[in-house]
N, C-alpha and C positions, 0 to 999 in steps of 0.2 A: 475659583480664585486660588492663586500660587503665594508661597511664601506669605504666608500668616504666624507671625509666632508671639501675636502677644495674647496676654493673660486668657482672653475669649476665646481666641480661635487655635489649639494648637496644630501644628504644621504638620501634624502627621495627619488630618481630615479624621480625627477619629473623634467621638463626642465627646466634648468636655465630663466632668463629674456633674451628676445628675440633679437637675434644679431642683430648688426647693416644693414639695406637693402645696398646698396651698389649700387645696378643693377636693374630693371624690366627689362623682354624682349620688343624688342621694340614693339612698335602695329602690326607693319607689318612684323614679323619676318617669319611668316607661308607664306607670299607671298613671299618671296624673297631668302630662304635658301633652300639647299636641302632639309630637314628634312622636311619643308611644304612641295614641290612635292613629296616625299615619303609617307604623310600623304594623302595627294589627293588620289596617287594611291593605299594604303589599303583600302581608302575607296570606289575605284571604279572596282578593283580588289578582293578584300576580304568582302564587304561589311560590316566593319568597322568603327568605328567612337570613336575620344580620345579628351576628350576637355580638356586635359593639359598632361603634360609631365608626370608628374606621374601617368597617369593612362596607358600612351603609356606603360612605363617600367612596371609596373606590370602584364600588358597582355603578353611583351616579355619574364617575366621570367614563367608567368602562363603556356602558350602554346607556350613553345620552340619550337617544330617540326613546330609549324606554323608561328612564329617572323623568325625563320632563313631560312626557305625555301622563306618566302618573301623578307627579303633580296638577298637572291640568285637570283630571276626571277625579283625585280627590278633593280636592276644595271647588267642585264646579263650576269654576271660571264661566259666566256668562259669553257665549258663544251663540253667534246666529246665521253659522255657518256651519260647515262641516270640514275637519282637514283630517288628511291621512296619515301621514305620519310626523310627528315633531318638529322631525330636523329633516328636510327634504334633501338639503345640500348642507355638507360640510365642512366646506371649502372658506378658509379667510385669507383677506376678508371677504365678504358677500354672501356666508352661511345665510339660507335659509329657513325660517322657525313657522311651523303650523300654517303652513298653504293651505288657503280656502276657510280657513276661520273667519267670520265676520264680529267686530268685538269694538267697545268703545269701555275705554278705560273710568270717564264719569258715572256709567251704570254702573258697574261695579262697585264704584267706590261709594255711591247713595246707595245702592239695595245689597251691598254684599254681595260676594261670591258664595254660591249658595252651600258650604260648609266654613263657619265662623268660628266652633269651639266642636270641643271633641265631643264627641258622641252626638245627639241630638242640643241644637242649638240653644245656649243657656244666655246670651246674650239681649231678650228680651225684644221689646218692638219699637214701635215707631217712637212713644214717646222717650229713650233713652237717650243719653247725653249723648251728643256726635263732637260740639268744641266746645272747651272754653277759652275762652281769650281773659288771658291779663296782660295789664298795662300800666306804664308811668305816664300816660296821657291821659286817659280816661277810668272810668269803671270797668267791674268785671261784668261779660258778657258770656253770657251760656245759650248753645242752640241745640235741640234735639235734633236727632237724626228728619225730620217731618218738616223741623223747621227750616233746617238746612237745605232740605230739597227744593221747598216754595220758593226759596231767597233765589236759586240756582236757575229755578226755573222761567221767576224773573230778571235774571239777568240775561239769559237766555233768548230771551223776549226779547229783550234792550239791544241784546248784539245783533239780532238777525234784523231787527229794525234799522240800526246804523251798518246793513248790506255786509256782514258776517257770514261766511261760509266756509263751507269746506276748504284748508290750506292757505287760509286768509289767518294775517299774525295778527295777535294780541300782546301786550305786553302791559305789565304792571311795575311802577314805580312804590311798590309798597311796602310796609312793616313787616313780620309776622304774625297778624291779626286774620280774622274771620274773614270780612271783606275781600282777601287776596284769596284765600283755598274757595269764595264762593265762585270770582271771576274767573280763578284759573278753570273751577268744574265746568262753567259755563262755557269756557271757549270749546273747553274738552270735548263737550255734549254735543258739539256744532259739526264736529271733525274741524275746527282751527287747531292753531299751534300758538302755544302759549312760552313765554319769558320774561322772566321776573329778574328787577334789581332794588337791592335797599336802600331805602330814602338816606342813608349816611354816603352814600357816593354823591361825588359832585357830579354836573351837568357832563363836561367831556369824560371823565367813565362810563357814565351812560349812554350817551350819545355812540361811542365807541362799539358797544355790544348793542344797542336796540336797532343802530342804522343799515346793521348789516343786512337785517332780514325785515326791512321797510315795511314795520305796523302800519295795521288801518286804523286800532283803537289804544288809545293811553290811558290808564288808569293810575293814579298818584291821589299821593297825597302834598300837601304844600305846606307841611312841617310836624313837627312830632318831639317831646321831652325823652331826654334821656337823662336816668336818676333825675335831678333836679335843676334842670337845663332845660329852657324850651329853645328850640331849633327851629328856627325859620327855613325853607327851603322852598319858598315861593320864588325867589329869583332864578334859583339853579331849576325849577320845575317850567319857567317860562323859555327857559335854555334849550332844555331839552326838548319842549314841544317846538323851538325854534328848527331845531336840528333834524326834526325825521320831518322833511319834503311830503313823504306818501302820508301820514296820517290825516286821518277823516275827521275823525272824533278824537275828544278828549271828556274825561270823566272823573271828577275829584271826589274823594272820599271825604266825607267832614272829619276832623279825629281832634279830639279836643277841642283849642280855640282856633283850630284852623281850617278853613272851610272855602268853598268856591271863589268866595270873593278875593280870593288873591288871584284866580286864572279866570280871566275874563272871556265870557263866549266858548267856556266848558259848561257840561251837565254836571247834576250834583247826581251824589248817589242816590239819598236820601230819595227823590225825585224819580231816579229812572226804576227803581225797586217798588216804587206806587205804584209802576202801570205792570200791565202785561201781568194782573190778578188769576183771568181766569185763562192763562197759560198752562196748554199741557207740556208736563213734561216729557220729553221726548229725547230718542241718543243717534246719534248720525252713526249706522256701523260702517266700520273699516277695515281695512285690513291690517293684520297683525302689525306689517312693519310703517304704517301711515303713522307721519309724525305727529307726537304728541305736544313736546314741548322743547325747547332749547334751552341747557343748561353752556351758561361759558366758563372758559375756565379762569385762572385767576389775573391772569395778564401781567406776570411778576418776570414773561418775559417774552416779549414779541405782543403782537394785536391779540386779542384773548378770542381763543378759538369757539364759534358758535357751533356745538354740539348736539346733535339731531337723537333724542329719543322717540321711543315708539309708544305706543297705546300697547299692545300685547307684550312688549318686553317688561315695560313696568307691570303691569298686572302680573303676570308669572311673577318675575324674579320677587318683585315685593312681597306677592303672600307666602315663599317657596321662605322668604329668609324671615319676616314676620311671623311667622307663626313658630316654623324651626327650629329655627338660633336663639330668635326675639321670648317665644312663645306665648309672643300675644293674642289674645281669645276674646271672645264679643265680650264686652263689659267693662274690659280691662283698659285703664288709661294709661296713656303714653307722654311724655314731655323728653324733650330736647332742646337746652340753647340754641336759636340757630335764628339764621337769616333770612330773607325770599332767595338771596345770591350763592347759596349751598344745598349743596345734594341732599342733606340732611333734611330739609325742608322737604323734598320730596320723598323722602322716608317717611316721616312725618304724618305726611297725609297721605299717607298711604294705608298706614293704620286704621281709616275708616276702612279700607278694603276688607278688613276681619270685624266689621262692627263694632269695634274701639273707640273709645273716646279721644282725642286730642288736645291737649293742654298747648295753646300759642303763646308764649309768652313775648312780649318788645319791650324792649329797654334797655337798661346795663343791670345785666347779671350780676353786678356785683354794687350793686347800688341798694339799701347806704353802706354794706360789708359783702364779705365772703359768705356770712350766713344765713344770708337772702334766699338762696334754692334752697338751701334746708329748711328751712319756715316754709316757704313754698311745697317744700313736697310736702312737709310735716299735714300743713292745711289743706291740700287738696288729694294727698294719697294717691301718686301716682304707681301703675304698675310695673312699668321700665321708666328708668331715670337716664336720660342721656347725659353726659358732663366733657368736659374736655382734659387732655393730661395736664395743662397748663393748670386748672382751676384744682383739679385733685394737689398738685404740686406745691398750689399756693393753701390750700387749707395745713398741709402739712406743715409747711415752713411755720402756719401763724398756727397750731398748735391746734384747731379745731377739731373735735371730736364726735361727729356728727350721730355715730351708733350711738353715743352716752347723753348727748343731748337734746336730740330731738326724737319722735314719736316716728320710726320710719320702716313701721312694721309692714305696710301695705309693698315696699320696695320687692321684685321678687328677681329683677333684673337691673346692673348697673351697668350703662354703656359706655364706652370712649371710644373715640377715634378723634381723628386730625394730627398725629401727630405721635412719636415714641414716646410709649412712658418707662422714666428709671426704676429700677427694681423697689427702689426704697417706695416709688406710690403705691405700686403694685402692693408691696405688704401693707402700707398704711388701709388702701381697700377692707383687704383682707382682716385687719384687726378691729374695722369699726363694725363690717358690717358680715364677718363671719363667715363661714361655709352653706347659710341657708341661701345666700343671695348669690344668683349668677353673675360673675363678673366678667360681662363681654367685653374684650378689648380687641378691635380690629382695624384691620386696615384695608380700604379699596380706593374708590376715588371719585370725582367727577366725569368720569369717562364711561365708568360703568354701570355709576349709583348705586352702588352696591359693594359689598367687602369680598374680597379672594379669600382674607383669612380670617378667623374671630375664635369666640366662644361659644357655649350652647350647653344647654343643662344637660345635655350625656356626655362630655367632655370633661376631662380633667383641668384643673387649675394650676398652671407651675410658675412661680414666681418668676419675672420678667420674660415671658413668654405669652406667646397669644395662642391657644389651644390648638388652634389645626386648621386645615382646608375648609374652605364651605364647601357645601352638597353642589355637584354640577359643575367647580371648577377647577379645571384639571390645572392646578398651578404649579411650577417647579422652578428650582434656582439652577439655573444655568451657567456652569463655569466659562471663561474665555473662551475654551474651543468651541464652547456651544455643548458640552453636554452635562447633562441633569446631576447635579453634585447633591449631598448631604454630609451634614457635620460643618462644612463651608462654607463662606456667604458667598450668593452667585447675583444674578438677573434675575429679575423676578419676571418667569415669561408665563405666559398660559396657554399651553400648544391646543387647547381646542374651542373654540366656540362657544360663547355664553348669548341667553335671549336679548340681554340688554347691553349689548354691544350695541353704539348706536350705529344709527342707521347710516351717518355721515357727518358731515361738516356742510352748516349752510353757504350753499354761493360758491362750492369747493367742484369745479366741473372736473369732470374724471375722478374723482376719489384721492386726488394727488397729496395733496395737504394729509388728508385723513391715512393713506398709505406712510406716508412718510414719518407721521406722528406713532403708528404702533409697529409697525413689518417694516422699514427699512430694514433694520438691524438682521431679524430674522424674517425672512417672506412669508412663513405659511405659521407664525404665531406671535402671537401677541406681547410685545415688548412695553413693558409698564415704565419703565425707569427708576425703580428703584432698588434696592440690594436687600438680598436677604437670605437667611438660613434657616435650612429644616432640620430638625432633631433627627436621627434614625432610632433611639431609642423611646421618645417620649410621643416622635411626630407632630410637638409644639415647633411655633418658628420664632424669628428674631427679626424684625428689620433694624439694620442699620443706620439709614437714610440714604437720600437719593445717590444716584450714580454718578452724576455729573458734580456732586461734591465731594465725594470718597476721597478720603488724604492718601496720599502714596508719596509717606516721608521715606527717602532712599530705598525706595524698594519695597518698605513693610507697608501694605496697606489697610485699610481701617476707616469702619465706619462713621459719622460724627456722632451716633448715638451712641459710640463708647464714650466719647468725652462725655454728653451729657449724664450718661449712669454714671459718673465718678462725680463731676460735680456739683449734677443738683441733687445727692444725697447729703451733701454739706449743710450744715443748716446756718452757715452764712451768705450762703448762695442761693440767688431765687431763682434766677435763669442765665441761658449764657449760650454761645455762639459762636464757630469754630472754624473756619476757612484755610485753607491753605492755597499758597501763591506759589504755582511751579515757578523752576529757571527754565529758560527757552534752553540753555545749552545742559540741562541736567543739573544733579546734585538735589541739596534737601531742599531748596524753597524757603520761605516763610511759613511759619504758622502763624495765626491772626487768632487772639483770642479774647470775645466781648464779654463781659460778664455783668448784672446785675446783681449785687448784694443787700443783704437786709437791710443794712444802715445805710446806704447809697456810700462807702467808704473804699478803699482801697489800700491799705496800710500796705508799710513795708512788710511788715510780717504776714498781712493775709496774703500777699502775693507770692511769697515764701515755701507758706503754706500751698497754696495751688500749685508749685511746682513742684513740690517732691510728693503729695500724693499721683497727680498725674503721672510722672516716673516712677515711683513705686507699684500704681496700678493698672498704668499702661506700657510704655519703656521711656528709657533717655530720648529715642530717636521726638517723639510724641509731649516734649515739653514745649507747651509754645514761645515764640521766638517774643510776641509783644502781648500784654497782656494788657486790655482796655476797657475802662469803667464806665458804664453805657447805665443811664437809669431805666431803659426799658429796652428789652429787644425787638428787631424788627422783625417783624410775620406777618400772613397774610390773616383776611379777613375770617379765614377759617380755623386759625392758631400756627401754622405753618411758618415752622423757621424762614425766613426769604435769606439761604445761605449762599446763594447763587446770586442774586443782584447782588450782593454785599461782597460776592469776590469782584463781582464787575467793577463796582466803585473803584473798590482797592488798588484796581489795576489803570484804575484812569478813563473808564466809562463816566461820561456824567448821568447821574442818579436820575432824570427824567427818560434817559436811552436803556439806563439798565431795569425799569420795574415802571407800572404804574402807580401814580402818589395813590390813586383810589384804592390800590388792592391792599395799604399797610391798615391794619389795626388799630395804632396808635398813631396819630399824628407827628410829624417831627420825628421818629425813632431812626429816622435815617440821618440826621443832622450827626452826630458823634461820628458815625461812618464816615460821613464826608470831610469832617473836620481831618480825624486821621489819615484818609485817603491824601490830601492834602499836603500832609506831613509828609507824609511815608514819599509822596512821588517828590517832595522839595528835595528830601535827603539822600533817593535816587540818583537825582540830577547834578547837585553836590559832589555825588563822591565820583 
């Protein structure tokens, strides 16, 4: 990128003054975490030797065939096969990963890959905790690992009874409860292909993603409370079984006071878990790139793409960044907000893949307050805490103190993703919960299920930055001409090959959609869409936000995560939202800019206020043109700004052409949008 010269980026590409430290690793990090006994054993295995973390990463992306086959032979990936080299072909897309391995990713994930914690396995036996599920519908429910299998094995039973096989879909309309990680293992175990949507979408959301890839069996529920709301979804669940043609079966989950009897001439669960007792369990192997499951994406613009994982790409990459980054170990519990319709869920339970425990949680997080996960971790001690930037943002604003408040010793990893966080959370992190606790903040996506960039206990911590590379992915920011910049924000491309690159797009003949989604841009690597810069001093990065939002007020261009670091370290500001509206013949455009404040208020003065910090901390060109008082903004299901349908509106797209209503968060949050939208084209027209 050319001509940058505000406050962030100066235009000579040289790196700013050096961010705030935040974290050292501790002294003894290499003795105590997995990532040190994995280091041991390259070095006694491989004859090897890295004396810092970035030299680990640049040997992983030097010599991929040989970082990922050791991966492979150190956590003993269950294999009942034989392959020869890692990476057969290099070539994207269509890189080939461990030819001739035979592998089903449900084995794994019930018996572990057979190294779980470092040294010899401290993670105990069958009877150890595998889930717990909590809920605002029901009670808590705990299964052991023993217990989890039998449930698995009957379900297992159930599908191959209702003519379930190999590449025959399954799909689940569910929560994030037990129930959903038992069917998804079950389909897994079968060689099917599994896809999941949360029971908060309506019937045509759903219909939209499941019809693509024409289920045999539906699994739902027919309502569900959130906080203190019971939600009926019997009508929208008769919709959906209306709308997929090919389904066989249907299969209702009782959950609370909601139960069969809303879907008539369905199975209950309860029922088909009675039979198929003295079921062995058994795993269909496959081959590495045999699809696993179908994640889509969020449909905030165009049909939401059905995205093809594999059974060997999730097993690698999951235990490679699990154990790694994560460094979770047999025993250790894991929780994360999240949904069935987010990648994170398949992170999630992936976790059993290291004999981990799993915390499901379904409801609203933030139901009856903000201090709801903190009680929650406080009471159940989890070992990684996943949270969103959004939720860290809003504790800050309402003053919570969660290191001083609650008991949250057990924490030894704190996660984020979905979205930039401004420097001010990053420090709040940092002040509640100190340098003992890893503060992983990364970014990947649904495409790869997996993070390009993050954190990891031999990494350093710098304030508004995300430590660095992951292991295995060669990623670099690309300026205009295409080549690999630092100090600059560029493209965020990854010129080599990762395991969990899917496999494709369902119903996508020729790979054309799927070509055009990552290698248009660049043919032989991997174009993400989004912006970003790498330190050449720290080798922390930054993202910006997406590329297809980037302002380019008269030439200067600029991320919209600069606006957000300016002002949602305000503390009358909760959130907020930033577009710009080119001219077809040139010149500055509009800047559009939403904001939610603490008092829901907009005074002349506070608006005052927002323009001369924004010019003082970005430039003139960078004050926005309209400034609009929105009570909540609009994002997707995942926390994601939707900055892109919201320039559409702007410009006179009507709001069911520019985004799906199912993929907003908050109900209504597009309504203000349109109201404006409205305006803004009357006064167009006008002048």
């Amino acid at each position: 990128m050319n001509n940058v010269t505000d406050r962030n980026h100066p235009a000579s590409g040289e790196p700013e003054s050096l961010p705030r430290l935040l974290r050292e690793p501790a002294p003894d990090v290499l003795e105590k975490t997995f990532l040190g006994d994995y280091l041991r054993w390259v070095r006694q295995h491989r004859g090897l030797r890295f004396g810092s973390y970035e030299d680990l990463q640049r040997w992983s992306v030097r010599d991929l065939d040989a970082f990922w086959s050791s991966i492979w032979d150190y956590f003993q990936i269950r294999d009942h096969g034989s392959y020869e080299r890692a990476l057969s072909d290099p070539r994207m897309p269509g890189a080939r990963w461990f030819e001739g391995s035979l592998i089903n990713y449900a084995e794994n994930a019930l018996l572990g890959v057979g190294r779980t914690a470092p040294g010899p396995r401290s993670g105990g036996d069958d009877a150890d905790t595998a889930i717990i599920g909590i809920s605002q519908t029901r009670g808590q429910i705990e299964l052991s690992f023993a217990e989890l299998q039998d449930k698995v094995s009957r379900c297992r039973h159930a599908l191959q009874q209702m003519g379930v096989g190999k590449g025959d879909r399954v799909v689940g309309y569910l929560p994030n409860i037990p129930e959903a990680a038992i069917a998804f293992l079950a389909t897994a175990s079968l060689g099917a292909i599994w896809a999941g949507c949360a029971p908060e979408f309506g019937a045509q959301g759903v219909i939209d993603r499941f019809a693509q890839i024409r289920p045999k069996v539906l699994f739902g529920v027919t309502g569900y409370t959130y906080g203190d709301k019971p939600v009926d979804r019997s009508a929208e669940f008769a919709q959906i079984r209306a709308g997929l043609p090919d389904l066989e079966s249907t299969v209702v989950v009782p959950y609370g006071q909601y139960n069969s009897g809303a879907a008539p001439d369905s199975v209950d669960w309860t029922k088909l878990l009675s039979e198929g007792s003295e079921a062995e369990m058994k795993f269909e192997q496959v081959d590495f790139a045999h699809p696993l499951c179908v994640l889509f994406s969020s449909g905030t613009s165009g049909k939401p793409k059905a995205i093809m994982h594999s059974h060997g790409g999730f097993v690698v990459e999951h235990v490679k960044n699990s154990a790694l980054s994560w460094d979770l170990q047999a025993g250790d519990r894991m929780v994360w907000a999240t949904t069935t319709a987010w990648m994170v869920w398949n992170s999630l339970l992936s976790a059993l893949l290291l004999r981990a425990s799993i915390i499901m949680m379904d409801g609203n997080p933030m139901y009856p307050d903000l201090d709801n996960q903190w009680r929650m971790a406080e009471e159940l001690e989890p070992t990684l805490m996943g949270v969103s930037p959004g939720f860290i943002m809003a504790c800050r604003h309402a003053g919570i103190e969660p290191g001083s408040m609650y008991r949250l010793d057990s924490i030894r990893t704190l996660g984020a993703s979905g979205s930039p966080l401004p420097e001010a959370g990053h420090q709040w992190v940092h002040e509640n919960f100190g340098s003992d606790v890893v503060f992983n903040l990364g970014s990947g996506g649904t495409d790869v299920c997996t993070a390009f960039v993050q954190s990891g206990p031999w990494q350093r911590d710098w304030a508004g930055e995300m430590s660095g590379k992951c292991l295995g992915v060669n990623v670099v920011a690309l300026d205009d001409g295409g080549h690999p910049v630092e100090d600059e924000f560029g493209e965020l491309v990854v010129l080599d090959p990762m395991p969990s690159m899917p496999v494709g797009f369902w119903g996508d003949d020729g790979d054309q959609r799927y070509r055009a989604s990552y290698f248009e841009r660049y043919p032989s690597a991997w174009w993400h869409g989004d912006r970003i810069r790498f330190r050449s001093d720290t080798g922390s990065c930054r993202i910006s936000g997406r590329s297809d939002a980037t302002l380019n007020r008269g030439g200067v261009r600029m991320g919209t995560a600069e606006f957000y670091n300016v002002l949602e370290e305000r503390p009358d500001v909760v959130d907020s939202l930033i577009v710009h509206l080119e001219e077809p013949a040139g010149g500055h455009g509009e800047l559009v800019l939403f904001v939610a404040t603490c008092d829901g208020e907009l005074t002349t003065e506070r608006r005052a206020s927002i323009v001369t910090e924004l010019r003082n901390q970005l430039s003139p060109r960078h004050v926005p043109d309209h400034i609009v008082l929105v009570q909540v903004i609009p994002r997707n299901r995942t926390g994601k700004k939707l900055e892109i349908p919201v320039k559409k509106v702007l410009t006179g797209v009507p709001v069911t052409d520019a985004l799906s209503l199912e993929s907003l968060s908050a109900a209504g949050a597009m309504g203000p949008v349109e109201r404006f939208a409205r305006q803004r084209i009357a006064r167009l027209t006008r002048a």
